[in-house]
N, C-alpha and C positions, 0 to 999 in steps of 0.2 A: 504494500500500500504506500504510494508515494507520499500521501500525506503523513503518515506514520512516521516514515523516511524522514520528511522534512522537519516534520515536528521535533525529533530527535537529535538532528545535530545540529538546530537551531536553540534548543533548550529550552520547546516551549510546547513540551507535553504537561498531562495532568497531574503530574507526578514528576517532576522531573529526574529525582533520584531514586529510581524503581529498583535499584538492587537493595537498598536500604530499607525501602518500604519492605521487599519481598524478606529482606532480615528477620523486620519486624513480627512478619507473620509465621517466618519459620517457628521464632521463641513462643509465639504465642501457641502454635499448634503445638510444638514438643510440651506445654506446659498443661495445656488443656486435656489432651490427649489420655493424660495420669488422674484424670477424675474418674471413676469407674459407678458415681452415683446411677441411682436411676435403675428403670425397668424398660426394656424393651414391649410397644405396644401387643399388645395380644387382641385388639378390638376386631382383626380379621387374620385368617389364617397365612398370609400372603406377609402380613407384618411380623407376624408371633416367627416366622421362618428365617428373619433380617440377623445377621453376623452384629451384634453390639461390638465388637470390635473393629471395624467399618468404620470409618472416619477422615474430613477431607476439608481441608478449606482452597478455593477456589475465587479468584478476583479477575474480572475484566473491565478495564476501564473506561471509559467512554471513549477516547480517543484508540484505544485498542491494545494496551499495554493488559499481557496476562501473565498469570502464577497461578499454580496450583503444588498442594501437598497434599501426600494422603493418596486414601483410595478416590480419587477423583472420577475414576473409570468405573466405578463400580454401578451399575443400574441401581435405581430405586424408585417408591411410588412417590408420586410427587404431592398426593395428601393436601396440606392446607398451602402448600407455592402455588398451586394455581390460584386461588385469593387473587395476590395482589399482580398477578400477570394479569388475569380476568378483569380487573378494576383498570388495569392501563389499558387494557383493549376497547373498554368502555369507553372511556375518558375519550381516544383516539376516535370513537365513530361518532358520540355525543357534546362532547365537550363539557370541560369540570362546573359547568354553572347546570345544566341541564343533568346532567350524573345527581349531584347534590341537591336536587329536586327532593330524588329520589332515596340517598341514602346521606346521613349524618355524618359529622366529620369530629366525634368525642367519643373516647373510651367508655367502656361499660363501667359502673360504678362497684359492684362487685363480681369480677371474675367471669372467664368467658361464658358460660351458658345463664346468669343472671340476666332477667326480664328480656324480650325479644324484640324487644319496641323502645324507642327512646320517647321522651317527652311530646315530643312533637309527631309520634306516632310512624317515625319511620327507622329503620335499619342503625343501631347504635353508628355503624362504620363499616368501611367495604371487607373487614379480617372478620365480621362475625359470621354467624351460619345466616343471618338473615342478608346482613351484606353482600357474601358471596354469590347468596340465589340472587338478588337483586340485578348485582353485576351480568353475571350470566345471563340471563333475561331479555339484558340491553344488546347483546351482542349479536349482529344479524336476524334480527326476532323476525325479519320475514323466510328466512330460509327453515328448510325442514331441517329436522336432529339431526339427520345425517351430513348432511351437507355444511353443518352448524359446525358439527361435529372436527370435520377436513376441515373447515376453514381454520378454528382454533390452532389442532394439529399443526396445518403450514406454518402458523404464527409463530407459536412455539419453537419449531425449529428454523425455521430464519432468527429467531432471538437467538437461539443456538449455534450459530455460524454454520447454519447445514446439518446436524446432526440430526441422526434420524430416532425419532421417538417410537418407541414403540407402546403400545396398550395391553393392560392384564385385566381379559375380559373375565376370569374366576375373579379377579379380586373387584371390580368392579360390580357382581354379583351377590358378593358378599358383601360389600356396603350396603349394599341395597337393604339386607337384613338386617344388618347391624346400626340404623342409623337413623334411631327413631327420632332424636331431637332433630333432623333435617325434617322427616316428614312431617311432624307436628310445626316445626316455625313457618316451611312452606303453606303448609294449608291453612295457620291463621293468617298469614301476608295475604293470601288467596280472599280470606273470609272480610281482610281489613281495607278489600280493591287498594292493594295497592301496585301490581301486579296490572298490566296492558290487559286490555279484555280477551287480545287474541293469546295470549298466554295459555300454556296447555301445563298444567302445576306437573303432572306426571310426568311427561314428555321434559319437563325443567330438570325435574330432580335426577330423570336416568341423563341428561345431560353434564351434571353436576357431579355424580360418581364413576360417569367415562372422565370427565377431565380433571380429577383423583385420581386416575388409575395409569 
């Protein structure tokens, strides 16, 4: 990338001392790495199977300066990352005044599945289970799931520099069962129209546990 190129032996990338930063993060991973707190999720069988030894930090810059440590390579579900890719995707077809219509911009007051509405009767913020469906929602709502579905995927991996994503249609099935507070927030958003009328709540949710998966 010529820009990159140029940026570089003019001294006016993001970072401009990127082997110092990538220092930084070596210490930080060798230091992190020694916490062995914590439980690996067991909420679907596909998670309860994940290597808790698996571990990776990973930086790309906006101008395009990367590092990685760790199992970088290693697949995994990508769970609650698609949130806030799904709220940029929005942003991007609607724009942040029309998004925020829609969904609140403050943390929940206690902890993430506390109350599913904020004051004003919409989405605490685009990281919650109501946010998220929200977001989703917004995103080519005239095209069918499937289609909905590919366009996301593309997204995705153009964010990715090409890499190819793949889908775990078991574990995406198994959300399905396991994931009552999604069905319950979706169907009261449903009951509270807040939600396009051409909205299909079902057709939302199996959208929502393919782009988890």
């Amino acid at each position: 990338n010529i820009t990159l190129i140029e940026r570089a032996i003019t001294g006016r990338l993001v970072i401009p001392d990127f082997k110092n930063f990538c220092s930084h993060l070596t210490n930080i991973h060798n230091r992190t790495i020694l916490n062995k707190d914590g439980e690996v999720s067991d909420k679907i069988p596909r998670l309860k199977q994940v290597n808790p030894e698996e571990y990776a930090i990973s930086v790309c810059t906006i101008d395009g300066q990367r590092f990685n440590i760790g199992n970088s390579n290693a697949g995994f579900l990508v769970q609650e990352i698609c949130k806030p890719i799904n709220y940029c995707l929005a942003l991007e077809e609607f724009g942040e005044e029309d998004v925020h219509k829609k969904i609140g911009l403050e943390p929940k007051e206690r902890g993430f599945h506390y109350l599913m509405l904020n004051s004003e009767g919409l989405p605490h913020n685009p990281l919650d289970v109501a946010g998220g469906l929200m977001s989703l929602s917004l995103i080519r709502p005239s095209l069918d799931n499937s289609d909905r579905f590919r366009y996301i995927l593309k997204l995705w991996e153009d964010l990715s520099g090409g890499l190819n994503h793949g889908f775990d249609r078991d574990a995406s099935s198994a959300q399905k069962v396991a994931s009552d507070a999604e069905y319950t927030t979706a169907y009261f958003m449903r009951q509270s129209k807040l939600f396009s009328k051409t909205t299909d709540v079902k057709e939302l949710l199996d959208l929502y546990f393919q782009s988890m998966c």
